[in-house]
ROMARDREN-655401 format. One line per 2 residues: for each residue x, y, z of C-alpha. Coordinates in Angstrom, 2 decimals, m for minus. Example, Ala and Ser with C-alpha at 12.3 -4.5 7.8 and 13.67 -1.06 7.14 Angstrom:
// residues 2
12.30,m4.50,7.80 ~ 13.67,m1.06,7.14
//
This chain:
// residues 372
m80.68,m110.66,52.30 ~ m83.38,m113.24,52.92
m83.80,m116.08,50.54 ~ m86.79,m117.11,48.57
m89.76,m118.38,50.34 ~ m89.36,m122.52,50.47
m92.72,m124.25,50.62 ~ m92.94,m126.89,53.08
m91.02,m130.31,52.27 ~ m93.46,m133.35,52.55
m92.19,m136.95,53.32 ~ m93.62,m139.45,51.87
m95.40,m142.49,53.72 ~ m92.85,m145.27,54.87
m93.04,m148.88,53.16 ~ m95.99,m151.07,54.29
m93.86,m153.86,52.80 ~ m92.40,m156.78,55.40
m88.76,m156.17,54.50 ~ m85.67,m157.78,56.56
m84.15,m154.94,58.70 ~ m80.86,m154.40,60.33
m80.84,m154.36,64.09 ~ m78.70,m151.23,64.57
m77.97,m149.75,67.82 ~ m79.07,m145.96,68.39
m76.93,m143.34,70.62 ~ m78.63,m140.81,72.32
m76.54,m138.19,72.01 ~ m78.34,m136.22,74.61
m76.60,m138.24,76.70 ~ m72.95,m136.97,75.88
m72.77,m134.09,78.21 ~ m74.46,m135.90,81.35
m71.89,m138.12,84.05 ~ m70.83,m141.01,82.59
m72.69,m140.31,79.47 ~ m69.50,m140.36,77.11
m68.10,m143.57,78.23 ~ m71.47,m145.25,78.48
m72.40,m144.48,74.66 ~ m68.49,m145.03,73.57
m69.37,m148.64,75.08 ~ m72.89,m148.91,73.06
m70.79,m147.96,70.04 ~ m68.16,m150.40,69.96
m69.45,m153.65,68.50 ~ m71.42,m152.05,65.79
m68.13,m149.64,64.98 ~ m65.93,m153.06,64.64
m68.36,m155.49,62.78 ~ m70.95,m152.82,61.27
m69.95,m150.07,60.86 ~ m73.76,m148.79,60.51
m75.52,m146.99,63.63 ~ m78.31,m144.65,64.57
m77.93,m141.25,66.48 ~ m80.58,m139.39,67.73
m80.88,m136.56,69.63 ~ m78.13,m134.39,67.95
m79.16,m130.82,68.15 ~ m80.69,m130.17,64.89
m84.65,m129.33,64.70 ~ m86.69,m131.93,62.09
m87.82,m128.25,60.38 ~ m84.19,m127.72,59.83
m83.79,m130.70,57.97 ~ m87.02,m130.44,56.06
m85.63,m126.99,55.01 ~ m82.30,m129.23,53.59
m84.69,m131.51,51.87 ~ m87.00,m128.79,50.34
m83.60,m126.74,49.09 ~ m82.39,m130.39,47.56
m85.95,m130.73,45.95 ~ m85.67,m127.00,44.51
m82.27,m127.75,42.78 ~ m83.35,m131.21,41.25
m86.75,m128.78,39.58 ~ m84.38,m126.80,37.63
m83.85,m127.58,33.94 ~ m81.58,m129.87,33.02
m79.38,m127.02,31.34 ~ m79.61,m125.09,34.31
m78.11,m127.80,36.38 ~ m75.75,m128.81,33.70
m73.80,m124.77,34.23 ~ m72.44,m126.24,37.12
m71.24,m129.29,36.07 ~ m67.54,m129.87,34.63
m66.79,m133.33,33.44 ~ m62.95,m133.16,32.86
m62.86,m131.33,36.92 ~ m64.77,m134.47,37.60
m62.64,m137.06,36.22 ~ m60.14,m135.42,37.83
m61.10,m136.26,41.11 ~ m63.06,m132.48,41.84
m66.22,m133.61,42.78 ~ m67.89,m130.12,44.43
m71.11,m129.49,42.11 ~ m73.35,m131.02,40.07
m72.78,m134.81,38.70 ~ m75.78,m135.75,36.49
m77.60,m138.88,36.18 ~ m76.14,m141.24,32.88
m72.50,m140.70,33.07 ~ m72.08,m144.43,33.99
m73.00,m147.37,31.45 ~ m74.68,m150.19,32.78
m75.70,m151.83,30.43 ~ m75.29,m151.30,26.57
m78.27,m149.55,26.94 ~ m78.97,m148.39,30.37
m77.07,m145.92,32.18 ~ m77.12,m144.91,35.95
m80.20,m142.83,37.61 ~ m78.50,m140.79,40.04
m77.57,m137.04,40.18 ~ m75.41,m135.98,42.97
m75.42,m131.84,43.90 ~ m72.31,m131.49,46.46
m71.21,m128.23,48.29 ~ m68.10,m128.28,49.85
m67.96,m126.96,53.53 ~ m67.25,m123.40,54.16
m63.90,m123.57,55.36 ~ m62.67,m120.10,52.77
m60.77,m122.81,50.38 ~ m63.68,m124.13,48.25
m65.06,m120.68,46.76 ~ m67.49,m121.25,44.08
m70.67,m119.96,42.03 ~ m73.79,m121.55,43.46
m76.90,m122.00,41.49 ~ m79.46,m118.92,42.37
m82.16,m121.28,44.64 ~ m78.99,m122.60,46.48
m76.88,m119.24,46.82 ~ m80.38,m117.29,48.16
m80.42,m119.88,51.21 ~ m76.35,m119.98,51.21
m75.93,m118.56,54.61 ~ m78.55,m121.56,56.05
m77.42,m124.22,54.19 ~ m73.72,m122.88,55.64
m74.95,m123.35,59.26 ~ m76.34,m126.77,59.12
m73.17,m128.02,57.33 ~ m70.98,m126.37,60.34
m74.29,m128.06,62.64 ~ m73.79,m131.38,61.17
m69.81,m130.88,62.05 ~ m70.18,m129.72,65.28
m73.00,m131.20,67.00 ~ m72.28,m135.02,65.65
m69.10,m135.59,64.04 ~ m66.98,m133.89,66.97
m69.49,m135.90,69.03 ~ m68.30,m139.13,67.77
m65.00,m138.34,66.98 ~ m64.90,m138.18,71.17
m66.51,m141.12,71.31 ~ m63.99,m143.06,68.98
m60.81,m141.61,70.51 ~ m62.85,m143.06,73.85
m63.02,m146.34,72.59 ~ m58.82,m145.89,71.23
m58.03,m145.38,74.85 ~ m56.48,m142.14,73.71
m55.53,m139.86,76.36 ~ m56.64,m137.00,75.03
m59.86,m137.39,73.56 ~ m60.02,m134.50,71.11
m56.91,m135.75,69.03 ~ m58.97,m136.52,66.21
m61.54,m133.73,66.68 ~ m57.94,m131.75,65.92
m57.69,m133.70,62.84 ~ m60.98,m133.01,61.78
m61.11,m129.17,62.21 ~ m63.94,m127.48,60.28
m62.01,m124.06,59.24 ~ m58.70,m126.21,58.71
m58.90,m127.14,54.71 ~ m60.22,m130.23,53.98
m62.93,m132.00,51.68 ~ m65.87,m132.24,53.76
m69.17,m131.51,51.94 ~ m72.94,m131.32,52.34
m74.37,m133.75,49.43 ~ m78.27,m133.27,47.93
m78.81,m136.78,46.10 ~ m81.52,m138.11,43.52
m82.33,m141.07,42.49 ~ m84.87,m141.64,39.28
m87.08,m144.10,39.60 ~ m87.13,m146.76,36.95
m89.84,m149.03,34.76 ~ m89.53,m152.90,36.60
m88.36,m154.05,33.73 ~ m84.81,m152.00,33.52
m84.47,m152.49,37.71 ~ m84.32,m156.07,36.48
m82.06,m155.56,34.16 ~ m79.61,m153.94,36.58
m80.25,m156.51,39.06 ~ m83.07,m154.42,41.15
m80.20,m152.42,42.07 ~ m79.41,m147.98,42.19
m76.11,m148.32,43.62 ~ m74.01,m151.84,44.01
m71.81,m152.77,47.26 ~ m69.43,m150.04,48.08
m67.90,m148.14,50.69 ~ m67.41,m144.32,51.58
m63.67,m142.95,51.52 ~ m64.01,m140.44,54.56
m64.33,m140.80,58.19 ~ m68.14,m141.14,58.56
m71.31,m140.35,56.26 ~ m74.47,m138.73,58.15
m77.83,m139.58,56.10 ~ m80.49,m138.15,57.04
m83.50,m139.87,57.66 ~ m85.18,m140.95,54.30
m88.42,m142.75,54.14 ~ m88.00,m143.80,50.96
m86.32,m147.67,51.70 ~ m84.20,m148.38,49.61
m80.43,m148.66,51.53 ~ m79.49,m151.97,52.74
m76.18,m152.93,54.74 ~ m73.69,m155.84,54.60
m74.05,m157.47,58.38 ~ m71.11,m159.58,60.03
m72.69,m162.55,58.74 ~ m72.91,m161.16,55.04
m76.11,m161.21,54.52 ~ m77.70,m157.78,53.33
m80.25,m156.07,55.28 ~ m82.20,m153.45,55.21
m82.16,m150.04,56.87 ~ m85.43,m148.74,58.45
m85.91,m145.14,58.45 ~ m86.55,m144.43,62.10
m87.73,m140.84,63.24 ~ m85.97,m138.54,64.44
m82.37,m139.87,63.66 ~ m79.64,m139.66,61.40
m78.31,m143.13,59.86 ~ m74.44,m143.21,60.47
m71.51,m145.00,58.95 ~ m68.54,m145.88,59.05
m66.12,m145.03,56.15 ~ m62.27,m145.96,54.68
m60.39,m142.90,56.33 ~ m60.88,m144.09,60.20
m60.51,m148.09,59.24 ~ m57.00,m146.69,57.74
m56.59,m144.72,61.07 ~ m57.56,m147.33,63.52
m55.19,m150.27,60.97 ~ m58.93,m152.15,60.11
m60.25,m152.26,64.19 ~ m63.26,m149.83,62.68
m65.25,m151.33,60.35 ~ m66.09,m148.92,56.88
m69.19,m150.60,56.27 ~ m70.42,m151.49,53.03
m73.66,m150.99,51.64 ~ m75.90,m150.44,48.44
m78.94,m149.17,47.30 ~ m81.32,m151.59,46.33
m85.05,m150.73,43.99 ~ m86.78,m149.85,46.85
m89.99,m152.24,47.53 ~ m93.27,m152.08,45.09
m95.04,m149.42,46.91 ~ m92.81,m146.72,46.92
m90.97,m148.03,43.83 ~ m92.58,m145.23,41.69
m91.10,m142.26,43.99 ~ m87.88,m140.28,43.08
m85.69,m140.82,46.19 ~ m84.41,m137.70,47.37
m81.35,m137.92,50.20 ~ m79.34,m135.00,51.74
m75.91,m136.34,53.22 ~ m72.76,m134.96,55.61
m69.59,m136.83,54.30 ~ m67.08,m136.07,57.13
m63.21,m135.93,56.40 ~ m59.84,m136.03,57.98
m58.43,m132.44,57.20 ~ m56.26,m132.82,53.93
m52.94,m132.71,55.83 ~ m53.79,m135.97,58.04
m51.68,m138.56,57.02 ~ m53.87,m142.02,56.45
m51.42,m144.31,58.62 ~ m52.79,m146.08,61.86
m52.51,m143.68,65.03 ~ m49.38,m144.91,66.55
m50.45,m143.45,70.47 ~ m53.86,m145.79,70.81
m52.85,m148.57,73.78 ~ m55.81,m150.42,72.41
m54.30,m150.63,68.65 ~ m50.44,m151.26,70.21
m52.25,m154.10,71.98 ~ m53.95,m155.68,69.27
m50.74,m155.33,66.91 ~ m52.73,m152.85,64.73
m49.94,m151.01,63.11 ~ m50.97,m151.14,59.46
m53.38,m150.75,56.85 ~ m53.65,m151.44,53.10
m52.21,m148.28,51.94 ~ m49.08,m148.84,54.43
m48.47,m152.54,53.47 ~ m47.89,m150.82,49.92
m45.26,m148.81,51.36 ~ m47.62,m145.77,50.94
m48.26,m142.80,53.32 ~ m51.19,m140.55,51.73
m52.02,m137.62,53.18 ~ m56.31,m137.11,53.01
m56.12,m134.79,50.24 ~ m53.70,m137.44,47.78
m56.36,m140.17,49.12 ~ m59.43,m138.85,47.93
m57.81,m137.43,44.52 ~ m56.97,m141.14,44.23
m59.95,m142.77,45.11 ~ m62.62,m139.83,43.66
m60.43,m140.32,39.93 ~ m61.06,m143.93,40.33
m65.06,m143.75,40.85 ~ m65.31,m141.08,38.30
m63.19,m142.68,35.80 ~ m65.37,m143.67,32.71
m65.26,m147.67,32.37 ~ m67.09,m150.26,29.95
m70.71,m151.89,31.32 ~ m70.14,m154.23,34.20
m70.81,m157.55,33.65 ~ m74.68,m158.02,35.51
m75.21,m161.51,37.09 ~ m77.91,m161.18,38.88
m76.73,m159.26,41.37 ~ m73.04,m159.36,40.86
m71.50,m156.44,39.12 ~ m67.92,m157.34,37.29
m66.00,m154.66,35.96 ~ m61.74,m155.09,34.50
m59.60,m154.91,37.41 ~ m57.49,m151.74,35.75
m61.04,m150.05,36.08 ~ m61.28,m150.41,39.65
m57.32,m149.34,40.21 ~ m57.03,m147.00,43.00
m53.38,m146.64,43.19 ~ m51.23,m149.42,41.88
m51.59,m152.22,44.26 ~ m54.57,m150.99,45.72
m58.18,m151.73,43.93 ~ m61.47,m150.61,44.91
m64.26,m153.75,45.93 ~ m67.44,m153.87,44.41
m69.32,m156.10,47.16 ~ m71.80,m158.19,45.58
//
C-alpha cells in the first residue's frame, strides 16, 4: 500500500560566507564500468584514502528526487511530538551499545547547564535480523526508504569496496565486497540526523561547536549533500577545513573498520561539526547518512593476502597490538557502549573538549580520541 503523500523537500540557500574549504578529490563513478575506468579512479583515490580519508563521489546511480524524498521523510519524523518520537527510544538498549531508533537531543552534558542539540533517527538495513516497529510516517514509506538503503549499498559502497581491494593489490577484487554482504547480518544503517540550532551565546559556550573531533567506527559513512555548512575535516597538515556542499555528490569518509583492515594504510578521517557560519546559523541542520559495515562475523585484523600491506610491514593495528581479535559485531558493542555511556561535562577550552580517560575507555587498553 502506497504511503502518505510527501510534499516536496526544499534546500536551503548555500553560505554566502568566505569560509576555508577542503580541496577534496571527486570520483566519477560513471566511470567504473568503462576500460580502464576502475584502475584510473582506484589511482584518484589513493592519496586522499591514506592522508584524508574525506572524498567526493558523484555520479552514483541515485536520482537528486530520490534523495529529496530521504530528506523530506527525515523532516516528517523530526515534526512529530516529542512523545511520539520518544516511543521509540530505549535508553538502557542504548547504553548498551543498540543504537537502531531514536536518540534524542540532551542526553549528553556539556556544560553544567547545556546539553547536546542533536537527535539521531537510525534504521538498520533490511538484512531479516533487525525487525522492528517503525514510527507510522516512516513505516508508510518503509518499502522506499528499504530500496535506497540497499541503493546506497549497492551502487557506492560495493563500488568502492572494488576500488580499495584495487588499491590492496588484491587478486580478487570482490574480497571485501564478500565481507560486506548486504543480506549477510551486520550493523549497517540508514541514519536521519538533526541538529538544533542554538542562541550565539551558548555556541560560545560550547566552543562554536555541534559535534567535537571524532571518527566513525565502520568502513565508510555516505552524507548526503547538505547545504547547510557546518562539517569541517582534519587535513594532513592538521589544520581544520571546511567541507563545501557540492551538487550532485555524496561526501565520503573514511572510518575505523578499514584503517583496522588495511593495519592504519587507510586513513579514518576525523572530523566535527562546527556552528555553521552567521547566515545560516539560525537553520535546523537536517542530514540523512549511509554508515557502511563489515558484516558482524569479519574479524577486525589487517588482511593478511594484500602484497601492498606485506610490503609495507602492515601487519597490525591497535586492537591486535592488545592481543585482541574482535569480530565487527564485539567492535561496535564496544565502541557504541563507549559513546553512549553517560559521562560528567567535558572540560571546554576554547575549543578543546577534556573528558576522564575511564570515560573514553573502549576496551581496556584501547581509548577513544577526542581531536581537538
Amino acid at each position: 500500500m502506497p504511503g502518505a503523500i510527501l510534499s516536496p523537500y526544499e534546500q536551503v540557500q548555500e553560505t554566502k560566507a568566505d569560509l576555508d574549504w577542503a580541496e577534496l578529490v571527486t570520483l566519477d563513478l560513471g566511470l567504473f564500468e568503462k576500460p580502464g575506468g576502475k584502475v584510473e579512479l582506484a589511482k584518484q583515490l589513493t592519496y586522499a584514502a591514506q592522508h584524508v580519508g574525506f572524498f567526493y563521489v558523484k555520479n552514483f546511480g541515485i536520482s537528486q528526487e530520490e534523495v529529496d524524498r530521504q530528506f523530506a521523510l527525515g523532516r516528517e519524523f523530526y515534526d512529530l511530538p516529542l512523545e511520539e518520537k520518544l516511543e521509540y527510544h530505549n535508553l538502557q538498549d542504548l547504553e548498551n551499545g543498540e543504537y537502531n531508533g531514536y536518540r534524542p537531543a540532551g542526553l549528553r552534558q556539556l556544560t553544567e547547564t547545556i546539553k547536546d542539540n542533536v537527535q539521531v533517527y537510525n534504521i538498520p538495513k533490511f538484512d531479516g535480523y533487525h525487525e522492528r516497529a517503525q514510527p507510522p510516517v516512516l513505516q508508510d514509506h518503509i518499502k522506499e526508504i528499504e530500496g535506497f538503503s540497499r541503493k546506497c549499498h549497492e551502487l557506492v559502497v560495493v563500488k568502492l569496496l572494488r576500488l580499495f581491494a584495487i588499491i590492496l593489490e588484491l587478486e580478487d577484487e570482490d574480497q571485501l565486497v564478500r565481507d560486506h554482504q548486504y543480506d549477510v547480518k551486520g550493523e549497517d544503517h540508514l541514519r536521519y540526523m538533526h541538529y538544533a540550532a542554538r542562541s550565539p551565546e551558548l555556541n560560545k559556550q560550547v566552543g562554536e561547536l555541534y559535534s567535537p573531533g571524532h571518527t566513525d567506527l565502520g568502513s565508510v559513512t555516505l552524507l548526503f549533500r547538505q547545504p547547510v555548512a557546518a562539517l569541517q575535516i582534519l587535513n594532513s597538515e592538521q589544520q581544520w577545513k571546511w567541507v563545501k556542499p557540492q551538487d550532485e555528490t555524496i561526501t565520503i569518509n573514511i572510518c575505523d573498520a578499514l584503517q583496522a583492515l588495511t593495519g592504519g594504510y587507510f586513513k579514518s578521517s576525523v572530523h566535527r561539526v562546527h556552528t555553521p557560519p552567521d547566515d545560516q546559523a539560525h537553520i535546523d541542520r537536517l542530514g540523512v547518512l549511509f554508515f557502511a559495515r563489515p558484516n558482524n562475523h569479519v574479524v577486525l585484523d589487517p588482511i593478511s593476502n594484500s602484497p601492498l600491506l606485506k610490503r609495507l610491514g602492515l601487519e597490525e593495528n591497535d586492537l591486535t597490538r592488545l592481543g585482541q581479535h574482535l569480530t565487527m559485531e564485539q567492535w561496535v558493542k564496544a565502541r557504541q557502549s563507549q559513546q553512549q555511556r553517560r559521562t560528567k561535562a567535558p572540560r571546554i577550552d576554547g575549543q578543546k573538549y577534556q573528558y576522564g580517560e575511564k570515560e573514553l575507555e573502549i576496551i581496556p587498553g584501547l581509548h577513544a580520541k577526542i581531536h581537538n
